[in-house]
Structures are given as C-alpha cells and as structure tokens.
C-alpha positions in Angstrom: 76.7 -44.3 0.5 79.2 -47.3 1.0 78.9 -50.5 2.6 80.9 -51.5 5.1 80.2 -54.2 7.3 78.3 -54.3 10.4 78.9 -55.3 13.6 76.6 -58.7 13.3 77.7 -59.3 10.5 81.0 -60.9 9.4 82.1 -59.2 5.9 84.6 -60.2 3.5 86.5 -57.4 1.5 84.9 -59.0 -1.6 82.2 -59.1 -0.8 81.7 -55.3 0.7 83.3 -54.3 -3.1 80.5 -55.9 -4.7 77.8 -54.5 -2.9 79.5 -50.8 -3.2 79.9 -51.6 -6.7 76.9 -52.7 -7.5 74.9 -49.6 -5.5 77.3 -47.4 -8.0 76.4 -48.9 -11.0 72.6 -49.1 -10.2 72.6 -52.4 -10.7 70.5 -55.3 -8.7 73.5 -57.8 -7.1 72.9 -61.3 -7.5 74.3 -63.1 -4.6 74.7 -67.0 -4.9 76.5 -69.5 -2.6 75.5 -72.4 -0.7 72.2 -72.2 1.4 73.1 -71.1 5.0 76.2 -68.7 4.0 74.0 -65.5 4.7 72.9 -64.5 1.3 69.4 -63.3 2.6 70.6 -61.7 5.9 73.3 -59.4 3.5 70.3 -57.8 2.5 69.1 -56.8 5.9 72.4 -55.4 7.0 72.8 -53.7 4.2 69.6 -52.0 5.3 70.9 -51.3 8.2 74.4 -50.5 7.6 72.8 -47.6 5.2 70.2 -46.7 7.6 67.4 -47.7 4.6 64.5 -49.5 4.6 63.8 -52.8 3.5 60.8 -54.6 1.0 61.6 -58.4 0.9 60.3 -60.6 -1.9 60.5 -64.2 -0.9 60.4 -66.1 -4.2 58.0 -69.8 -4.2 57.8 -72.1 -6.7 54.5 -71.2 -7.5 55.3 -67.2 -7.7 54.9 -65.4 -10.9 56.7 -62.4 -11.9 53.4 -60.3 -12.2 52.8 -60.3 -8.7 55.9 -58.3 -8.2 54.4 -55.3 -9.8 50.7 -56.1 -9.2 47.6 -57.8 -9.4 44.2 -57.2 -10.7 41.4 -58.8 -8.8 38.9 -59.0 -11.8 36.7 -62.2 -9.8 36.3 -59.8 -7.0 35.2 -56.7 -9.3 32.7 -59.0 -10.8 31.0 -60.1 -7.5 31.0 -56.3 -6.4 28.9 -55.3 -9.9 26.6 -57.9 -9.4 26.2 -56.6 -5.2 25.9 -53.2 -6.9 28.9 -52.1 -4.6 29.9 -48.7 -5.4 33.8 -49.4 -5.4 33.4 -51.1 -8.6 33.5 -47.7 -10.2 37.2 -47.5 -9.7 39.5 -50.2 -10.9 42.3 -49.3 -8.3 39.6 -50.9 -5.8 40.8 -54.1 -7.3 44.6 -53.7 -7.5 47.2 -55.1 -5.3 50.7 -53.5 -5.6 53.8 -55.8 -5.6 57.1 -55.4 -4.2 58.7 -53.7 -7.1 55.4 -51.4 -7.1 56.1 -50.5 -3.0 60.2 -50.0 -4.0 59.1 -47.7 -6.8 56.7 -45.7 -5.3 58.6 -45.3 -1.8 59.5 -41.8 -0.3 63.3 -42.8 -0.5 66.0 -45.2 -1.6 65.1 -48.5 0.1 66.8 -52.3 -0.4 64.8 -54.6 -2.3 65.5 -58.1 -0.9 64.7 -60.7 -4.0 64.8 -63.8 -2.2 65.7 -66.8 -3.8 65.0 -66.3 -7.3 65.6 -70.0 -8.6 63.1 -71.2 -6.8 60.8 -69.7 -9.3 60.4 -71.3 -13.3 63.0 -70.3 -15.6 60.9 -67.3 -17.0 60.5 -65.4 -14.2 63.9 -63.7 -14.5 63.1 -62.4 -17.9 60.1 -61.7 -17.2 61.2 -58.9 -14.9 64.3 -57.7 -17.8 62.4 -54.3 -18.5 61.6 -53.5 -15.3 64.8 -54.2 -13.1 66.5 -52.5 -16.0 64.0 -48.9 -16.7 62.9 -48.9 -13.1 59.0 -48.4 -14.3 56.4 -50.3 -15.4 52.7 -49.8 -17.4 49.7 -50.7 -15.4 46.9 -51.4 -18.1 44.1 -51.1 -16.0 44.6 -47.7 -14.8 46.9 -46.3 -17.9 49.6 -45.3 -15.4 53.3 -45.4 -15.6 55.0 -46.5 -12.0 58.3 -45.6 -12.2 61.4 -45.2 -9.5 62.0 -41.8 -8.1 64.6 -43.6 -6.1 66.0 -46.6 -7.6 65.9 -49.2 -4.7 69.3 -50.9 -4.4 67.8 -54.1 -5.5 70.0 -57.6 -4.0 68.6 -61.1 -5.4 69.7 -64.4 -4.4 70.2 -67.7 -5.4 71.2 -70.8 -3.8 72.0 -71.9 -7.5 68.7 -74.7 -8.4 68.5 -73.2 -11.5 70.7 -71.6 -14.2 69.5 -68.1 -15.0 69.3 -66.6 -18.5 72.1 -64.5 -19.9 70.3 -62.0 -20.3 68.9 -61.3 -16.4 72.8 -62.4 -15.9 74.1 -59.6 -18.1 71.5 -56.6 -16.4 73.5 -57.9 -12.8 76.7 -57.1 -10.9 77.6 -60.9 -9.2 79.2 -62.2 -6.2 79.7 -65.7 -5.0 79.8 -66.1 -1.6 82.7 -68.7 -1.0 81.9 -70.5 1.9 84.1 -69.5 4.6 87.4 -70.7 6.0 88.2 -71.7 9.9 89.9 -67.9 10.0 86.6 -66.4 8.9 84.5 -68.4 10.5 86.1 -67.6 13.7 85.1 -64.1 13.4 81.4 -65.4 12.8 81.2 -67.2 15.9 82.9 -64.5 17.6 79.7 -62.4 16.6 77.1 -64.8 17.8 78.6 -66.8 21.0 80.9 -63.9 22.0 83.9 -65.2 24.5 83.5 -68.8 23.6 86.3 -70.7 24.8 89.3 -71.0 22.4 89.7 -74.6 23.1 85.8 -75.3 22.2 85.6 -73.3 19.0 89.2 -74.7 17.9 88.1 -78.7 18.9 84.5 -78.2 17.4 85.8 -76.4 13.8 88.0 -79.0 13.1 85.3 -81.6 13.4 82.7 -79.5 11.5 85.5 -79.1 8.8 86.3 -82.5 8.4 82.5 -83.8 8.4 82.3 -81.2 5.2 85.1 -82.7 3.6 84.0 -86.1 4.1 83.6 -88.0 0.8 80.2 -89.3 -0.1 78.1 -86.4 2.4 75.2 -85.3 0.3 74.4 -82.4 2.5 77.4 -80.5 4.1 76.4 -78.5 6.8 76.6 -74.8 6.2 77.4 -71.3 8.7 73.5 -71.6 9.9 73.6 -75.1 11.4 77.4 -74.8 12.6 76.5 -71.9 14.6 73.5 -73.9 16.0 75.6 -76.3 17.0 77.8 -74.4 18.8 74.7 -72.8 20.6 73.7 -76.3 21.4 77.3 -77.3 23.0 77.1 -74.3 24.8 73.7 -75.0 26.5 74.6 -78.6 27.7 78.0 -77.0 29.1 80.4 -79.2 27.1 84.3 -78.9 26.2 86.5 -79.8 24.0 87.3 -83.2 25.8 83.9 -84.0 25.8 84.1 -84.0 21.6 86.8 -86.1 21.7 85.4 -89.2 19.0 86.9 -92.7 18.8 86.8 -95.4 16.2 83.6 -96.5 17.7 81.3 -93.3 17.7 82.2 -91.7 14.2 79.4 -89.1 15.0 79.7 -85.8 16.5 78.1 -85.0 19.6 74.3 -83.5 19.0 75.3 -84.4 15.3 71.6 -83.5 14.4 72.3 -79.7 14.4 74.7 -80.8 11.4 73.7 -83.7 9.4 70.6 -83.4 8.4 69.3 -86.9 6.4 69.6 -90.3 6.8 72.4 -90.8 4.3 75.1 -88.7 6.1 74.0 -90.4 9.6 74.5 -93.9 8.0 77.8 -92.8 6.3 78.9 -92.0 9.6 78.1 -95.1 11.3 79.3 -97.3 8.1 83.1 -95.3 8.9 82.6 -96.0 12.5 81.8 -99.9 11.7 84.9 -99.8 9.0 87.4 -97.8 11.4 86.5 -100.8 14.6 87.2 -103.7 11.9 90.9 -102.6 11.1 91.1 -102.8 14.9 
C-alpha cells in the first residue's frame, strides 16, 4: 500500500515519502504549509490513490476533542423520561459517535482527514494523545471499549495558527509543504487548465511570483487563488500581451482572484504612484 501520486494531483517526491512513511509507521501525518498549498485535498487523493474511504473531521474554533469520539445527549434523555418514551431505557439512544468512533468501528482501513487542527484551543491535541496513539477509547456510559480493527491512516493539518504541544508533535510523522516553485507549479496548472498556452502560463507566473515576493504584502496569494486566476484569464480570452503592466497600472489584471485585502491593493497603487514620479 504505497502512495504515489495521482493524476489530479501534483506530488512531490517528499512529500509521497512522508505519506508512505508515515502509513508504515502507523502513525497520523501532520501536514502544515501555507493555506491554499493542498494540505486538505492530500487527504482525498490519498483516498483515492489507495482505493480507501474517507471520514473528514473539519476542526472549528469552538470544536472539542470529545466530539471526535462521541457525545452523550443527557438533556434529551431527560425530556424522553419525563414523556415516558421507551428509548430512554437504553443509553446508546442518546449517543452520537464521532469521527474517530466511525474510523474505529469501520469494516476496513479508511483515511481519517483531521482538518485544520489549530484552529481548535491548544488542548485539543492532547486531549486526543491516548487515542491517536492506542487506537481505542472507553465510552463510560455504555462500559464499552471502541477500539481500531483497522487503524485508519489518520492525516491532520495545520496551516500553522497555533504551535502544537511536543507531545501530539512527538506521536506524528511531519511534512511541510514548501510552497511550490514556477517548475512545479507548472505541472499544477498543467492538471487543471490542461494545454494552456505557454506564452500565458510563462507571462502570468512571473507576475504571480513577483506579487509574492513583493515586500510589505500581508497576504501572498497561494496555489488555490493562482489557479483561479488563471481560470479567470482564460474565460475573458486574454494573452500574455494583454498582462503586459506599466508604471501607471502596478495591478495585475482581475488582481481580485490574488490579493485579497485592502492593504495589498493600496501597496500596489502606492508602487504604481512612486514608479510614475521617478518618470
């Protein structure tokens, strides 16, 4: 069972070793890199690329770890005895299984998407240590013991809001997903706008790469809004001449797909205002 890439999605030889690596150690992989870079969708081709199904966990700010392996509905169980409804009689009635709980309890090995983990407060990684490490947990209302027949092939991400404790860290194999160069990327586009001129792609890279390396941006645009972007110049039927930017117009064309506040559009304009004054 080894990972190799799919054909929608655009692998690096790094990264493919640290998913095989990490589905050999039995250990979850914790993915981080900037948001956009296709931390989340590794998961799903994953799934696919194994031919396994998929449970995804999308983490909140307001999600607790609990509801991961389950949750008892005692306020409902307490309106039922007072209705005198016969379900009462059995606490399972009132339990709702998590993700980990459906992972567990699954006919065969499936790929547990945690998504976004730092989104949660800082004790939600420990509190899921014991059972990301035993594969089993005690439900105390019942008295039973759910435990892994298969042990998922568990992949949590972070886009890095939070530093997670050592000890979540330690129980992980980790990858960083370096964001990628115009060689990569390439083969990205090459996957979603298939036959896109050369002339386009090369004209519209090397602005995308230079608006990232602009000094000052607060948010560089990532894969996910490049790629829109290039979907967008593609619908209105532009080339490359028609990206051609002078001293006046600092802005890409449709620059909305890419810069996404106020700051980066102002930056932008002040260059433009700064580049016509040392005319």
């Amino acid at each position: 069972m080894r990972f190799q890439g799919t054909d929608n999605y655009v692998a690096t030889d790094d990264l493919k070793i640290a998913v095989n690596a990490a589905v050999t150690l039995e250990r979850p992989l914790l993915v981080k890199g900037e948001p956009g870079t296709g931390k989340t969708e590794l998961a799903r081709q994953v799934s696919a690329a194994l031919g396994l199904p998929m449970i995804e966990w999308h983490i909140k700010s307001t999600t607790k770890a609990q509801q991961g392996l389950y949750e008892y509905d005692a306020v409902s169980r307490l309106r039922d005895s007072q209705l005198g409804d016969e379900r009462v009689h059995d606490v399972k009635n009132y339990i709702k299984k998590g993700k980990l709980w459906q992972a567990f309890e699954a006919e065969e090995k499936v790929v547990l998407l945690i998504d976004e983990i730092d989104k949660a407060d800082i004790e939600f990684p420990n509190d899921l240590l014991q059972e990301l490490d035993r594969m089993e947990f005690h439900v105390y209302e019942t008295g039973e013991t759910i435990k892994a027949d298969n042990r998922p092939i568990v992949i949590i991400t972070s886009n890095n809001e939070k530093e997670l404790p050592d000890a979540f860290l330690r129980r992980c194999f980790f990858h960083y997903i370096q964001f990628p160069d115009a060689e990569t990327m390439k083969k990205i586009v090459e996957v979603h706008h298939p036959g896109i001129k050369e002339a386009l792609l090369t004209t519209a890279l090397t602005q995308f790469y230079e608006i990232r390396d602009t000094a000052g941006l607060k948010k560089k645009p990532s894969t996910s809004e490049v790629l829109d972007w290039l979907k967008l110049l593609l619908a209105e039927d532009l080339d490359a001449e028609d990206l051609k930017r002078d001293g006046a117009n600092a802005l890409p064309k449709l620059h909305g797909a890419l810069l996404k506040n106020e700051q980066d559009v102002h930056l932008f304009e002040r260059l433009a205002f700064m580049a016509r004054g040392q005319r």
